[in-house]
C-alpha positions as a Markdown table, in Angstrom:
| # | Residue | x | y | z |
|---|---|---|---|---|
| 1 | Unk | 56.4 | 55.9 | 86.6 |
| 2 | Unk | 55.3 | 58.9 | 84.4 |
| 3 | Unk | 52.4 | 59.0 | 81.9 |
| 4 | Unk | 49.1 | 57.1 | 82.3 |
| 5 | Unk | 48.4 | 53.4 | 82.9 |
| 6 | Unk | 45.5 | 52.2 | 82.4 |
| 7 | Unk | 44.1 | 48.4 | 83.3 |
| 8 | Unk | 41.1 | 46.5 | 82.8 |
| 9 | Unk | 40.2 | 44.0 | 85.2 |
| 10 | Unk | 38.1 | 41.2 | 84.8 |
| 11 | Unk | 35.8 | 38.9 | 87.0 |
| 12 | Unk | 35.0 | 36.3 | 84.6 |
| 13 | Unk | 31.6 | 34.5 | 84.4 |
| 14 | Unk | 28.8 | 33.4 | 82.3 |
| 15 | Unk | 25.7 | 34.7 | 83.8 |
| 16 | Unk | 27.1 | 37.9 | 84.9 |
| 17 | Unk | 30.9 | 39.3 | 84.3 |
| 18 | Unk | 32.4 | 42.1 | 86.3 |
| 19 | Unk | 34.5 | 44.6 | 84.8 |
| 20 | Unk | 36.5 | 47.7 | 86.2 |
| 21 | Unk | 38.6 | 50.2 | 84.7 |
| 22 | Unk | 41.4 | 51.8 | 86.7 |
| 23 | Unk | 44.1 | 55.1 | 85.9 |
| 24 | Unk | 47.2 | 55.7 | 86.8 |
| 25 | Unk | 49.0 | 58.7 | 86.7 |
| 26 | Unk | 52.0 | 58.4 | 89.2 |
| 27 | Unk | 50.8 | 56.8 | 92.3 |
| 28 | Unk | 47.5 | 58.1 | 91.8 |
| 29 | Unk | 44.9 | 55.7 | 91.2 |
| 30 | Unk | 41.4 | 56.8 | 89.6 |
| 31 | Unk | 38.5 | 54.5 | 88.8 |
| 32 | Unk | 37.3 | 55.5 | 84.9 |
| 33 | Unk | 34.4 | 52.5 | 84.3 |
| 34 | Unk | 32.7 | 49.9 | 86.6 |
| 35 | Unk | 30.0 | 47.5 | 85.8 |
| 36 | Unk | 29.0 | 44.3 | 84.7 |
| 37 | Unk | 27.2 | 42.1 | 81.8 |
| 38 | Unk | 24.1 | 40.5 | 83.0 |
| 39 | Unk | 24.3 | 37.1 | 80.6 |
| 40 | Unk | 21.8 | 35.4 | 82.8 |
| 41 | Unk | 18.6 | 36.9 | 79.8 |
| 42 | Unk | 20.3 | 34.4 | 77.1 |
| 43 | Unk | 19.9 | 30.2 | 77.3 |
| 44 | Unk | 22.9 | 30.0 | 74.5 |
| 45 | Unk | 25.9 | 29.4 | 76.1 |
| 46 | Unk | 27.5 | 29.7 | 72.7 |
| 47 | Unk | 25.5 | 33.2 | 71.9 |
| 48 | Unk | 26.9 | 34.3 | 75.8 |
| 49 | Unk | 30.5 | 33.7 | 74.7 |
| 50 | Unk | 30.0 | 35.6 | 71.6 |
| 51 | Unk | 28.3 | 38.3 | 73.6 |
| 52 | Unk | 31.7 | 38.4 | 75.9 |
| 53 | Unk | 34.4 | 38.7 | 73.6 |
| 54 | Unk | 32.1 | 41.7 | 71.6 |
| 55 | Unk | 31.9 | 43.6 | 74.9 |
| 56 | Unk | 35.7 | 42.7 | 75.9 |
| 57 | Unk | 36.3 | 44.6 | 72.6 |
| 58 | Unk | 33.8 | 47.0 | 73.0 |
| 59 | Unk | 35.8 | 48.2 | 76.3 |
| 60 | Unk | 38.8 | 47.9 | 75.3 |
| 61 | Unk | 38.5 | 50.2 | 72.2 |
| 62 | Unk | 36.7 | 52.7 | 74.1 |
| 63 | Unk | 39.8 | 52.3 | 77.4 |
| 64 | Unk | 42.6 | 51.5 | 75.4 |
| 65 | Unk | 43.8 | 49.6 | 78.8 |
| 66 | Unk | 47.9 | 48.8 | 78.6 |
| 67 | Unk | 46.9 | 45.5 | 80.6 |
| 68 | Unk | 44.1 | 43.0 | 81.1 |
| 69 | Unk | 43.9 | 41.5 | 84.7 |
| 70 | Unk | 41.4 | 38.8 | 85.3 |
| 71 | Unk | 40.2 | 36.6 | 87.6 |
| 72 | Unk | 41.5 | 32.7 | 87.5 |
| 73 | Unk | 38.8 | 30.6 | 87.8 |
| 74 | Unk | 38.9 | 28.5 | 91.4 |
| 75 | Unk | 38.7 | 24.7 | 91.6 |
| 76 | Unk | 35.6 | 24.2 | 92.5 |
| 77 | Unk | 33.2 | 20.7 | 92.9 |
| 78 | Unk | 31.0 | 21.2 | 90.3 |
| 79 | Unk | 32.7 | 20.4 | 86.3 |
| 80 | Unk | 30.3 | 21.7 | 84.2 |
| 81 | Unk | 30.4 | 24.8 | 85.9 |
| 82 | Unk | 33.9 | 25.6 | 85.8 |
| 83 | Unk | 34.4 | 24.2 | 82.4 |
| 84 | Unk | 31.8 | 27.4 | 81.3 |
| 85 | Unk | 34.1 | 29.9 | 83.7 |
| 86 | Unk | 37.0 | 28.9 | 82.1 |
| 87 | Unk | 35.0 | 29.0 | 78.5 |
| 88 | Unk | 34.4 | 32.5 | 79.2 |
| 89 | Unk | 37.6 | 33.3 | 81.0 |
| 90 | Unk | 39.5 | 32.2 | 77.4 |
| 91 | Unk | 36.9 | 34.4 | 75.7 |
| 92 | Unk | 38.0 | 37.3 | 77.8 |
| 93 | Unk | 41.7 | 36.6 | 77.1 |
| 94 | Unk | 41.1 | 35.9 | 74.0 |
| 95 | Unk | 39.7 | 39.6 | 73.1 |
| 96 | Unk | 42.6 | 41.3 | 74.8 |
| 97 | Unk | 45.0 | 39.0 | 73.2 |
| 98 | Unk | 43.4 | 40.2 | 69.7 |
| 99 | Unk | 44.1 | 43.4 | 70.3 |
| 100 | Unk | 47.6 | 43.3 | 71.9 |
| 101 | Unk | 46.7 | 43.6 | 75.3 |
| 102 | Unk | 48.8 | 41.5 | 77.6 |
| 103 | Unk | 47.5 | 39.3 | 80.0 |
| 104 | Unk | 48.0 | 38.8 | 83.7 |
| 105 | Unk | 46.4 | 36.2 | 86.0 |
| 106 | Unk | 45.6 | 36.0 | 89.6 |
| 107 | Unk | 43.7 | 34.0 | 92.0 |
| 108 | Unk | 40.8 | 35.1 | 93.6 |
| 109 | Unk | 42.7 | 34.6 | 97.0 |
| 110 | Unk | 45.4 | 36.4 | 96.0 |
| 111 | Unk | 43.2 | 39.5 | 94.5 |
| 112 | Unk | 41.2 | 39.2 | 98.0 |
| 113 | Unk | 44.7 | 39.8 | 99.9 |
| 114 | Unk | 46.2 | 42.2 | 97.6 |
| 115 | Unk | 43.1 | 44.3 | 98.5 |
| 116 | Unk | 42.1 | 44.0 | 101.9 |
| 117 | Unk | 45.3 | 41.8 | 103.7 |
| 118 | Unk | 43.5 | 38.8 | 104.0 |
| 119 | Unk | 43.1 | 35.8 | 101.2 |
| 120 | Unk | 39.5 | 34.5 | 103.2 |
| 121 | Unk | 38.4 | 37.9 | 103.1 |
| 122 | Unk | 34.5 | 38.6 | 101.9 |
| 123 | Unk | 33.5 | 40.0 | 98.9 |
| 124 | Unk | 31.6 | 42.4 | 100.7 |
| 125 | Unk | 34.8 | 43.5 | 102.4 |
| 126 | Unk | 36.5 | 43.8 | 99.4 |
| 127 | Unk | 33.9 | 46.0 | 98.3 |
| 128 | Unk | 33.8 | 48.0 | 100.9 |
| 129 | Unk | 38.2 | 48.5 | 100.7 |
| 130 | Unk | 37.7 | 49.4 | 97.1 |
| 131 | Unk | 34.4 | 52.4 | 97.7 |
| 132 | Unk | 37.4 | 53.6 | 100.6 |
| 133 | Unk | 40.4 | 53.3 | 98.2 |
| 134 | Unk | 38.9 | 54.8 | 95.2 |
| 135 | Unk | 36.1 | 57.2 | 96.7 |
| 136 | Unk | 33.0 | 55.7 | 94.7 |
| 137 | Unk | 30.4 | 57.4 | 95.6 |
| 138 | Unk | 27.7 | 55.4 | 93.9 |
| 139 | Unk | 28.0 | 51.9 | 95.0 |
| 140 | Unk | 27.5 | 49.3 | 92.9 |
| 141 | Unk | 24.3 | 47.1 | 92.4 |
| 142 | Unk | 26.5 | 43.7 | 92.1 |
| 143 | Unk | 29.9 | 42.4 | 93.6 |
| 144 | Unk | 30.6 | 41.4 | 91.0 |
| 145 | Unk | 31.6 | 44.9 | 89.4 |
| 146 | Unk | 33.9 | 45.2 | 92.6 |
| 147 | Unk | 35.5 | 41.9 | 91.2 |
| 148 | Unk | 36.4 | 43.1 | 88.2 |
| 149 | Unk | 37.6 | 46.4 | 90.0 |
| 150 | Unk | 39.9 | 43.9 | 92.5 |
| 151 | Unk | 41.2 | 42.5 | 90.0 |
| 152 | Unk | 42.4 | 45.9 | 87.7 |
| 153 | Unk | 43.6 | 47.0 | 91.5 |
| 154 | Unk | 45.3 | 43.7 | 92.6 |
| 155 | Unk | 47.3 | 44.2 | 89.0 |
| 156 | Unk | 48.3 | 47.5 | 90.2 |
| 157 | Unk | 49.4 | 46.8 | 93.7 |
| 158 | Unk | 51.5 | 43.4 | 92.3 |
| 159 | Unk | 53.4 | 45.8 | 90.0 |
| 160 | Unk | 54.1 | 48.9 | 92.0 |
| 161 | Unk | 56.5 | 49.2 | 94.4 |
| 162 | Unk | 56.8 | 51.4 | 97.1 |
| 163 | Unk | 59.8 | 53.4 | 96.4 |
| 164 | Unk | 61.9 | 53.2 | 99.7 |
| 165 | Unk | 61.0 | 49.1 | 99.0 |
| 166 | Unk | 59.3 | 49.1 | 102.8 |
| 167 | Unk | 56.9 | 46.5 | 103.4 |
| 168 | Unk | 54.2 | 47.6 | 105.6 |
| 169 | Unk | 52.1 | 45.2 | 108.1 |
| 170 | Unk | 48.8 | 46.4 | 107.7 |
| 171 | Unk | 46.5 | 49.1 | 105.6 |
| 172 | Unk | 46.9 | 51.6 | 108.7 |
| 173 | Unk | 50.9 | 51.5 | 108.1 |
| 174 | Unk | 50.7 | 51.4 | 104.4 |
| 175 | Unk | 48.3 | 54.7 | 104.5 |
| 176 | Unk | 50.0 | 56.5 | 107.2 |
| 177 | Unk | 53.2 | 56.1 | 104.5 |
| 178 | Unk | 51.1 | 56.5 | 101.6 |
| 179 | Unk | 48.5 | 59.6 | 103.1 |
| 180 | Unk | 47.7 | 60.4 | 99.1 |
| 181 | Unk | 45.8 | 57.7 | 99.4 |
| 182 | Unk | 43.4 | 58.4 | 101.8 |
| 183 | Unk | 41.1 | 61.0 | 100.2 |
């Protein structure tokens, strides 16, 4: 691959959203933005999903990201709750989608095992993969900015392929292959 690639990733939500912002240049991955929208300050769900889509814009004029990964909601007991996830997942998509951004989907499981080998894995682990992968030095004040990250990074690893088409059984193996991804 030559040029840059760049993806926003997106870990939807109504009282906070995650967002990260990856690069990639080759096989080098850089991390450009991380953070999150704290939604929890306004009672209007309405005025929250406004809020959304204007900062889904807002990044992706300043990125200009090729592709939009975000998190699919998961099934979950409670209705009302995941009715308002997938309210403001379809805000997210539909901001990218006004701007010609195309859209890609994954699980949280399958972001979870794209980044650390293991669907069940914690969010804390996934964290803690991502500040290794990426070198960030500051960490983040929410998990949920590393959920966004995940899922910019899940995007990547789905649609890269090693070149010799090896499959690796672990991070040790893939990073002995890969060592310009160490740091």
């Amino acid at each position: 691959m030559t040029g840059e690639r760049i993806i926003l990733g997106i870990d939807p939500g109504t009282t906070i959203m995650g967002y990260g912002v990856i690069s990639i240049t080759g096989n080098k991955i850089t991390m450009l933005a991380l953070g999150v929208l704290k939604l929890s300050k306004y009672d209007d769900h309405a005025l929250r999903l406004k809020i959304i889509f204007e900062r889904m814009i807002s990044l992706i004029e300043q990125y200009h990201p090729d592709e939009l990964s975000i998190e699919a909601p998961f099934f979950g007991k409670n209705v009302q709750s995941m009715l308002k996830l997938g309210r403001a997942q379809g805000v997210a998509i539909a901001a990218a989608l006004s701007r010609s951004v195309p859209i890609f989907e994954y699980s949280p499981r399958k972001i979870k095992q794209s980044i650390t080998g293991k669907g069940a894995a914690s969010k804390e682990q996934v964290a803690a993969m991502l500040v290794h992968l990426l070198q960030i030095t500051d960490t983040p004040d929410t998990l949920d900015a590393t959920d966004g990250l995940a899922a910019a990074v899940c995007h990547y690893f789905q649609n890269s392929r090693p070149e010799t088409g090896k499959k690796f059984s672990g991070w040790k193996s893939y990073l002995a292959a890969h060592p310009e991804r160490r740091g």
